[in-house]
Structure formats: structure tokens, C-alpha cells
N, C-alpha and C positions, 0 to 999 in steps of 0.2 A: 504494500500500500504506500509505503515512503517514495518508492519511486515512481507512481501515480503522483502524488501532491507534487514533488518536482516538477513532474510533466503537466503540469497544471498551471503552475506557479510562470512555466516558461511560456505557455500557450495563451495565459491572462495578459502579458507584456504585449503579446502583439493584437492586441482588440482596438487598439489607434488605428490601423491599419483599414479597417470594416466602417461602412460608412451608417450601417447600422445596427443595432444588438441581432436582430436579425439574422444578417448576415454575418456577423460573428459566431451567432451559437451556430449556423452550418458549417463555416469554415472549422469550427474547433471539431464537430462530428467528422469532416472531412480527416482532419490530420489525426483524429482518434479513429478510424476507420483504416487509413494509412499505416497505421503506429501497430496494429493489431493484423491484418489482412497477410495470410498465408499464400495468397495467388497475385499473381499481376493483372487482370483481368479488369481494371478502370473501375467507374462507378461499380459497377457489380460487386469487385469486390468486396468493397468499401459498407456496401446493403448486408451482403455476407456475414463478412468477418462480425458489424455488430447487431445483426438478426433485426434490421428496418424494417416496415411494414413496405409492402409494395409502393405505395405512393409515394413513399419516401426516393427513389429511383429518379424519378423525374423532379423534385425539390429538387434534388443534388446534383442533374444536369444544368437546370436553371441557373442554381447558385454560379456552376465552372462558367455558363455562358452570358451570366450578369455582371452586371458593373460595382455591385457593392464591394469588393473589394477592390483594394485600390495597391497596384504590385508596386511599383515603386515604393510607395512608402514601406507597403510590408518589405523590401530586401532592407531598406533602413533601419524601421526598427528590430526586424530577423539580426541584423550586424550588431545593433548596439545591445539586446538583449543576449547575444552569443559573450559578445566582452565581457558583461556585468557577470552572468554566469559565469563562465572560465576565464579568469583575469591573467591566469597564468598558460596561455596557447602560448604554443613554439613561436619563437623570432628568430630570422637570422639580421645577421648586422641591425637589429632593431625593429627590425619591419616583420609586419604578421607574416606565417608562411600560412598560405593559402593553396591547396590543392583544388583542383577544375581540369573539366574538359578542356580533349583537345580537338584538333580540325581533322577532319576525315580524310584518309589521301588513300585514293585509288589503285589497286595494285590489279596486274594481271595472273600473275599465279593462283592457283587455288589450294597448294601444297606448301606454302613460304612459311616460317614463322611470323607468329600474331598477324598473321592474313584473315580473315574470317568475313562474314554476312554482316552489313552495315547498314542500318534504317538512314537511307536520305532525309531530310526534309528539306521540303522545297516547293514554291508555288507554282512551280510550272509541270506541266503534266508531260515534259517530248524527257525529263529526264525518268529512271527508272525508279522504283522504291528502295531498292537494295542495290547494294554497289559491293563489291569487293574489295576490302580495304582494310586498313589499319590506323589506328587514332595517334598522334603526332603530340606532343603538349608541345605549344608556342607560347612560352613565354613573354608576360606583356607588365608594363608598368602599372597602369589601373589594376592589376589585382593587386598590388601590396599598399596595406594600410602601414601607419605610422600609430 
């Protein structure tokens, strides 16, 4: 149960974020749905893992496809509530290390190391869904905080 109230404590920091309680008590179902869900299978799971009523299904598309939440400010205050919780994250030479994706780069072989099946996204439909390829991390200045 302690590590419930944590996760509680961490999920009440970001209700700035929700432009109404509304929208917050879904988004906190969302990431409690998330936080719990054995499959990756999107909303569904989410109904799943915490046993929603049918209706509930289409709330929680609504919510991902409405405006009450507002993602800018949540990655804000997601960053400043990570700080306050772990004050002591890894630095090098002073600056946060921050791990993230990297860019997808193309490969031909299908037997190469770390070659594998790679989800594109992309709005144009003449590229394919899957691409062949391996992930790159490109190092960039905007990720490191001070």
C-alpha cells in the first residue's frame, strides 16, 4: 500500500496539467490503468487490467482524443515533479543524464545485429508501416537540464 500512496502523491503533482477535475480523474485512471495492464493492447487494456464497465471504453477514447489535457505543461510539470521526487538523479559534469529515443535508420539486411521490425510513423501513406532498421541515439543539447 506505501507504494500506492507514492504513486498517488506523484500523480496529484500533475492535476495542473488537466484543464478540469474531470479530466484529471481520467487521466489519473489512464496512468493507473497503464501502471497495472499486463498486455499492450491500448485502451482495452487499460478497461482490462482495472475491470471498467463497458462505457467506460469510449470515456477513455474521448479523454486520449480531447483537449482537457494540456501536454506541454504536463512534460513541465512530469520534469519538475521527477526533480522534487529524486533530487539525487545521475549528473555528468553537472547536467541531468537523461536517456530517450533514438532516430530510426534503415538497414537492408535482415540477419545484421540489432537489425529488427521498426513501427514508422509518418503522415504520408507512399511510405510503409515497418521499415527495417535499427535505432541510432543522436545526441542533442535540449535534452540536458542544468
Amino acid at each position: 500500500m506505501k507504494l500506492w500512496t507514492h504513486w498517488l502523491t506523484a500523480a496529484l503533482a500533475l492535476r495542473s496539467a488537466c484543464s478540469r477535475m474531470r479530466s484529471f480523474l481520467w487521466f489519473i485512471t489512464c496512468i493507473a490503468g497503464m501502471t497495472v495492464r499486463v498486455d499492450l493492447l491500448g485502451v482495452t487494456s487499460i478497461v482490462r487490467a482495472l475491470g471498467l464497465a463497458q462505457p467506460c471504453y469510449d470515456r477513455l477514447l474521448d479523454f486520449f482524443h480531447g483537449t482537457g489535457l494540456k501536454l506541454d505543461k504536463l512534460s513541465r510539470v512530469w520534469t519538475q515533479t521527477v526533480l522534487h521526487i529524486f533530487p539525487s538523479l545521475p549528473r555528468v559534469n553537472g547536467r541531468l543524464l537523461l536517456v530517450g529515443d533514438g532516430i530510426k535508420i534503415p538497414k537492408e539486411g535482415k540477419k545484421m545485429p540489432a537489425v529488427k521490425g521498426l513501427h514508422q510513423d509518418s503522415e504520408s501513406n507512399s511510405k510503409p508501416s515497418f521499415i527495417m532498421g535499427c535505432i541510432h541515439f543522436k545526441p542533442s543539447a535540449s535534452w540536458s537540464m542544468r
